[in-house]
C-alpha positions, 0 to 999 in steps of 0.5 A: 460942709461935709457931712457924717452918718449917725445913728442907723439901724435896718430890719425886717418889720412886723413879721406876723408868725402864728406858731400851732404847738399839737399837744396831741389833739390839745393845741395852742397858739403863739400869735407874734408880730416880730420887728427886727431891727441891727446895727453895727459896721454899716458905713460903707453901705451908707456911704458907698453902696457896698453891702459887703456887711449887709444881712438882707431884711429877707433873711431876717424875716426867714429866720424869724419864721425858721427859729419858730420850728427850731426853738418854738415860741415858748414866750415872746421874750424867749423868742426874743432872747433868741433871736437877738444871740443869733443876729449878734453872734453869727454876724461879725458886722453887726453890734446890736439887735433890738427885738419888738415883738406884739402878742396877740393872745387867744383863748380857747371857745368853751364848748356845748356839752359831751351829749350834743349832736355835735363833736363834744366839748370833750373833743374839741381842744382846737378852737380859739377866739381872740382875746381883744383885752389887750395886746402883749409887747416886749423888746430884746436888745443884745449888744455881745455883752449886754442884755436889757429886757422890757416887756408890757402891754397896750391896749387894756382898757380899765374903769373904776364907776366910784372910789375917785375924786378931782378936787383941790385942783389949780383955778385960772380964768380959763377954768370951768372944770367942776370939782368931782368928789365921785367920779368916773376913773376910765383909761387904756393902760399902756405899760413898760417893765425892765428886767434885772436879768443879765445873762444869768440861765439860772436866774432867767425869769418864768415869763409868762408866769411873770406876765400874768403876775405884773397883769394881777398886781397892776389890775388889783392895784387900780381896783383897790387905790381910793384914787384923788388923781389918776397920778396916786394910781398909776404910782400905786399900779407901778409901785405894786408890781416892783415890790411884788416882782423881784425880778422888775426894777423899772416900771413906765406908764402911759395912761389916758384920763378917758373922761366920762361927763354926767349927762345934764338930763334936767331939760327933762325934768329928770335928776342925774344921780351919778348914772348917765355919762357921756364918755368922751373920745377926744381930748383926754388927759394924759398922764405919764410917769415912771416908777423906779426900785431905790437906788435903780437908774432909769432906762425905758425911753420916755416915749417908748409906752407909745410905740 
């Protein structure tokens, strides 16, 4: 039977740029590791060998270190947006560009006092250490006409010690589970948020401020929710951020229940009030849900808080 071509795609993946911006002797840091991947006319090189309309993954991964001197790295979804123009405009043959880009964040070491033997904190303005809260992510794809932006975040890892309950749940016979009226709640957030924005310069969202804002609304959200399920938080995690953030019509989350046991310590005749945890590694539940501005259809793929 004869056979056709589907859906492809080609790329330059995880290109690590660290882009130093010296503002003076203040510097700062952009940490990035950049996937590109384009489609478009590429039959002929599936089919035949020609690479007549192919750009080589090279020049990709060159432009990405190019376009960090050219434009700077002002956000990752700026960087994004660039690049992904630059791969559809420049190159007849290819239709679309998806940018994945990770961010890496670093913060800047507090010194020892303008009076230390050593360089003082006055003067140092150089140093960094990594964050390791968690990992920045977001994806560009540009099509010639179409825009869609989704920026996120994996890796934040979150506990509330009380304010939550487990009870009220479906019993079978393979139940042992103990109803918990307070509980530890404990997950790794993994998160997506779209943008509305299209191609409008004016209307371009501030990024980083965006950023750290869908960050403050999703943490203060898990700190203030009295949780009866890990699902009424993460609906009260996305909902904040949307009605919060005009600029975010669709929110994906991906949260692992990171469960932590109360330690039975009656063997030695000691009582556990609600103090020592065992916190288990595997297996953990795994809740998953995708909250929606009225009126908005959905576009995060589901599978995409696991990239």
């Amino acid at each position: 039977m004869p056979t056709i071509l589907g859906q492809n795609q080609y790329g330059k993946a995880e290109n690590r740029v660290v882009k130093i911006t010296r503002d003076g002797d203040t510097h700062h840091i952009k940490d990035l590791n950049v996937s590109v991947a384009l489609s478009g006319d590429m039959d002929d090189v599936h089919y035949s060998g020609s690479n007549a309309n192919v750009l080589p993954t090279d020049t990709t991964k060159n432009t990405v270190y190019a376009f960090a001197k050219e434009y700077g790295i002002e956000s990752a979804e700026q960087f994004g947006i660039h690049l992904a123009r630059h791969f559809v405009t420049s190159q007849e043959p290819i239709h679309q560009a998806r940018i994945r880009i990770e961010e890496y964040a670093w913060e800047r070491i507090a010194t020892s006092d303008a009076n230390s033997k050593f360089i003082g904190a006055d003067e140092v303005k150089h140093s960094f250490v990594r964050k390791g809260q968690e990992t920045r992510v977001s994806e560009i794809t540009y099509d010639g006409e179409n825009w869609q932006v989704i920026s996120g975040l994996k890796d934040l890892v979150v506990m509330n010690s009380t304010n939550s309950e487990f009870w009220g749940y479906v019993k079978d016979k393979y139940t042992t589970l103990q109803e918990a009226y307070d509980r530890i709640l404990a997950t790794q957030v993994s998160g997506r948020w779209r943008f509305n924005w299209t191609d409008d310069e004016q209307r371009m969202p501030n990024w980083e401020k965006s950023y750290e804002q869908v960050r403050k609304h999703m943490l203060q959200a898990f700190a203030e929710t009295y949780s009866l399920s890990l699902q009424q938080t993460l609906y009260q995690m996305g909902s904040r951020i949307i009605n919060n953030r005009s600029e975010i019509d669709e929110v994906r989350f991906s949260l692992p229940n990171k469960h932590h046991f109360l330690v039975d310590l009656e063997p030695f005749g000691l009582k556990n009030d609600n103090e020592v945890y065992f916190a288990a590694d595997r297996p953990y539940g795994l809740i998953e849900a995708t909250i929606l501005r009225d009126g908005v259809e959905p576009q995060i793929p589901v599978d995409m808080t696991n990239l």
